[in-house]
N, C-alpha and C positions, 0 to 999 in steps of 0.2 A: 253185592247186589247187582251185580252184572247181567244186562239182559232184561230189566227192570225197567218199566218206562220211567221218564223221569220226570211224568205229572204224578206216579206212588205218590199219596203222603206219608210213607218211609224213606224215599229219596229228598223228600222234603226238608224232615223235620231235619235230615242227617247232614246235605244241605247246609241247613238253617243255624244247626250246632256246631258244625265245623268252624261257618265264617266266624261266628263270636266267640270259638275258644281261642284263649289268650295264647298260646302258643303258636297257633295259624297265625292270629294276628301279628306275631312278632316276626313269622316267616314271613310276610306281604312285607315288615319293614324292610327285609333283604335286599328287595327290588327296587336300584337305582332310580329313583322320582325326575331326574331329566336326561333321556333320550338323546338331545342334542349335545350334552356333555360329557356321554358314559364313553368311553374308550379302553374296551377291553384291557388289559395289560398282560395277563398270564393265559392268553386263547382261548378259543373258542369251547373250549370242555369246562369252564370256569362257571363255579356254580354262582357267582356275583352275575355274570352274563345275563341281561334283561330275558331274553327269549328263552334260554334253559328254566328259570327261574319261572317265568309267566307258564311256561311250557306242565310246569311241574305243582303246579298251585292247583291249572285246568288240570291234570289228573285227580288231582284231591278234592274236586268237584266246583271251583269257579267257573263262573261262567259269564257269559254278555249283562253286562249291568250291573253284577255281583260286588267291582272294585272299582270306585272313579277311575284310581289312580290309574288301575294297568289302561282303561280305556282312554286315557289321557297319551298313554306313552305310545298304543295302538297306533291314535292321530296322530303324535309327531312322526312317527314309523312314516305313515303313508305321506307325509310331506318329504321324505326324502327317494328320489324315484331317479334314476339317469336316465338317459335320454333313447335309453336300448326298454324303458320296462323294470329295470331289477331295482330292488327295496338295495339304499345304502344302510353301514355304517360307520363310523367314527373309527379311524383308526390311525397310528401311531407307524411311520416306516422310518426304515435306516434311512441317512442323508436327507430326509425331510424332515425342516425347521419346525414346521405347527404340525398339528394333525390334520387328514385329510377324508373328506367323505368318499368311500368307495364301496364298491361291490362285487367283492368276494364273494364263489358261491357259496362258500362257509359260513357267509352272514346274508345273502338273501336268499336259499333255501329257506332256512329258518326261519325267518323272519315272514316268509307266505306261511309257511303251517302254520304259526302263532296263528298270522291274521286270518287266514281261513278255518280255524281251530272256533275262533272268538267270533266267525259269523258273518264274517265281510268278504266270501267268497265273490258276491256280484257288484261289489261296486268296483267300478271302473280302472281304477286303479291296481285293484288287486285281480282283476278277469285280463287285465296287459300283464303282469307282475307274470303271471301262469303261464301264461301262451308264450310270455319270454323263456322260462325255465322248462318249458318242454323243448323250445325251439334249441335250448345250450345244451342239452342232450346231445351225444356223437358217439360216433364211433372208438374205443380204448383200444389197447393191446390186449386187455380180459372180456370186453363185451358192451354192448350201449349202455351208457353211463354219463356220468358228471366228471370233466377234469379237472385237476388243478388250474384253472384259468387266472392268466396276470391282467391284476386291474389295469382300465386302462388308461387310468389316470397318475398313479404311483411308480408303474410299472412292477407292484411286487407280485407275487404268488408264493402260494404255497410252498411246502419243502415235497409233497408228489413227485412222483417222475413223469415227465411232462405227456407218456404215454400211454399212462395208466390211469385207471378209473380211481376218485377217491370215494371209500363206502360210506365215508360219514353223511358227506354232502348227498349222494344216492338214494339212500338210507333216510334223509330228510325230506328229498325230493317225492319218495315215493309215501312218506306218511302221507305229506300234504297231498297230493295226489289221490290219497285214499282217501279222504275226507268229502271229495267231490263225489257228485252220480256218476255212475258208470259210464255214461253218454259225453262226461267234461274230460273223462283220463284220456291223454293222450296216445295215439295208437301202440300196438306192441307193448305198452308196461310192464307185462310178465316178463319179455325178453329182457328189461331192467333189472326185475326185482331177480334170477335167474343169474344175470351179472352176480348177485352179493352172493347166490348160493353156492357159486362158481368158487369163489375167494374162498369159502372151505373147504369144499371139496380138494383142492389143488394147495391146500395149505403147508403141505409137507414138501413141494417144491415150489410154489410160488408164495412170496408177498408180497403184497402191497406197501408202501413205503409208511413205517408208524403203525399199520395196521395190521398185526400179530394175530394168531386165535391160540395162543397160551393158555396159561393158568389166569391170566390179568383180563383174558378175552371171557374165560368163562366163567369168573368171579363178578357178581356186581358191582361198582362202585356207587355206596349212595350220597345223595342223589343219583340217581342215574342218569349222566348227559352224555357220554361217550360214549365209541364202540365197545360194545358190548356183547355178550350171546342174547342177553336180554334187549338192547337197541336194536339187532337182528331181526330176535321175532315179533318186537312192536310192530316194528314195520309192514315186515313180510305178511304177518299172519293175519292181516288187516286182507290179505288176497286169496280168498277162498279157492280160486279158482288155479292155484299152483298144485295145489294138492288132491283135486277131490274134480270130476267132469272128464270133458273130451279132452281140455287141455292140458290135462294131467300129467305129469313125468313122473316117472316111477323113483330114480334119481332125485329129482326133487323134493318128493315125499320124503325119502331116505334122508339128504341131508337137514330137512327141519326136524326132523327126528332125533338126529343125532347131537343138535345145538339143544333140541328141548330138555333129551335127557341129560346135557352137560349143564343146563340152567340148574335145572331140578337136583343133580349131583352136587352140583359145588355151592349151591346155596341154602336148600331146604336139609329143613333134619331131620327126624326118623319121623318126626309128628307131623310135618307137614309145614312146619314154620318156616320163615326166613329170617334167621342170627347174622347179622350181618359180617362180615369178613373183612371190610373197605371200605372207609367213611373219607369223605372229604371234610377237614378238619372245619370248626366252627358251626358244628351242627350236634354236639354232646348233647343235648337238650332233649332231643328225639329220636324216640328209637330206633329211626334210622338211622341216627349218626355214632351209635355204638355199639359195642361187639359184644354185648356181657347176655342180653337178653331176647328170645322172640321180639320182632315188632308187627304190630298186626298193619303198621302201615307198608313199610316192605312185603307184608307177607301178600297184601290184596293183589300191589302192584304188581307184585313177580306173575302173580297168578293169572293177571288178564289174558295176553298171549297165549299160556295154554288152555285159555279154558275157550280162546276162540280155535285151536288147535284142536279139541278134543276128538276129534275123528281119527286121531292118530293116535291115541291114548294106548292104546295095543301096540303101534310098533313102537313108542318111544319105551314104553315097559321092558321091550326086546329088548333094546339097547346094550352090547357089552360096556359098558365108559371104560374099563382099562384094556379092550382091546382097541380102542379106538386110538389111529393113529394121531397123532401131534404135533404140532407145529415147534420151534426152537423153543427150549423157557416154559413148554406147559409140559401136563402130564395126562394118563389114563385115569388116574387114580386121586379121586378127592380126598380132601382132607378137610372131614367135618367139623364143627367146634363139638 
């Protein structure tokens, strides 16, 4: 139902069935209930992780008001703030005795889209929280982007190379981003979002450190919280304006084209469905989280992206996918279920 205002009493009723089927409802258990306690342990891709989880409930149609809870964890969110602007979280270093509140952009990217996702684009806290994360923007050795930055409280950072843009956090930066009016994104953000399309295009001689475009880059994982070809063009394709106007790059057409037809290759089947290929263990329940069946919930979610792409429907059709070249570890050539 995409495209569909969301006062339909079809978005409603759907809405409405969602929150009370008992399945949803055991997904919402998933989501850690205290904020101040949660301490990742296996990173930021970790589908237990409050913000991928809240992240991924709002696609299934939650929304402001919908869950006490998440609106509970929201408020504790915005009581953790450092003294620069960036949302903390709870985390766990080498040589440090307890755990310590810090701010990693891997954890307050994310943690503004949540909260801008959920509504709380103008209040105060989160309108500082933005203008910080536009302001940590810089210049990479690949293009304006987000680096591996060491808190600076722990002193850790990421495993990045200290010169390089990471796509994840970029990638996060420019969702939330898209979620404001036009008149709130910070200047230049195409030359951003342009960074990520950069990293495939250059994939066969450069990479980014962890951040591969393989077979694992263009296979879903579901959930879907990592980079991805489909984290890609959630993003991206949220920016009308890469592809289609004055400021259009022919090249940049070309490379969303290229990740669209590798989505649509290595995930959907001759019907159109998404069979999933990658599940993150502990989700057997839903046909996300296993390989034997169409799921009509992967199948929606794959779909958004191109269907806000649809202007390029014609060159992604083009598409050779086995003449396309490839990074280490992928290939041209999918391999359907």
């Amino acid at each position: 139902m995409s495209g569909i205002p969301e006062t339909d009493p079809r978005i409603r009723t759907a809405r409405k069935d969602t929150l009370a089927d008992p399945g949803f409802r055991a997904l919402l258990e998933r989501i850690p209930s205290d904020w101040e306690k949660e301490c990742p342990a296996s990173g930021h891709h970790s589908p237990s992780y409050s913000p991928n989880l809240i992240g991924f409930v709002a696609d299934l149609g939650v929304r402001p008001g919908d869950v006490p809870k998440i609106d509970r964890i929201l408020e504790r969110i915005l009581a953790h703030q450092d003294g620069e602007g960036r949302f903390q979280a709870l985390g766990r270093f080498r040589s440090m005795p307890k755990a310590l509140w810090g701010a990693l952009f891997c954890d307050t990217n994310i943690l503004l889209d949540v909260l801008v996702r959920f509504g709380m684009e103008n209040d105060p806290r989160v309108v500082r929280g933005l203008e910080r994360m536009a302001a940590d923007r810089s210049p990479t050795a690949n293009g304006p982007g987000w680096l591996c930055r060491p808190d600076p409280v722990s002193k850790f950072r990421g495993p990045g190379r200290k010169d390089e843009f990471c796509p994840m956090v970029t990638l996060e930066a420019l969702r939330g981003f898209s979620r404001l009016p036009e008149n709130r994104r910070p200047a230049n953000v195409l030359d951003t979002a342009r960074t990520c399309l950069r990293a495939w295009k250059m994939r066969d001689s450069e990479k980014p450190y962890m951040f591969g475009h393989g077979r694992q880059f263009k296979i879903i994982k579901w959930p879907p919280f990592w980079y991805s070809s489909y984290i890609v063009l959630d993003a991206l394709s949220r920016y009308p304006t890469l592809w289609k106007g004055r400021s259009a790059r022919e090249e940049d057409r070309t490379a969303l084209a290229e990740i669209a037809a590798c989505l649509i290759a290595y995930n959907f089947d001759d019907e159109g469905r998404v069979v999933p290929r990658s599940c993150s263990q502990g989700f057997e329940a839903y046909s996300f989280g296993q390989k034997k069946v169409a799921s009509p919930t992967a199948t929606a979610i794959a779909c958004l992206p191109l269907a806000r792409l649809s202007d390029l429907a014609d060159e992604i059709a083009s598409v050779d996918i086995a003449k396309l070249k490839s990074s280490k570890g992928g290939t041209g050539k999918p391999r359907l279920p």
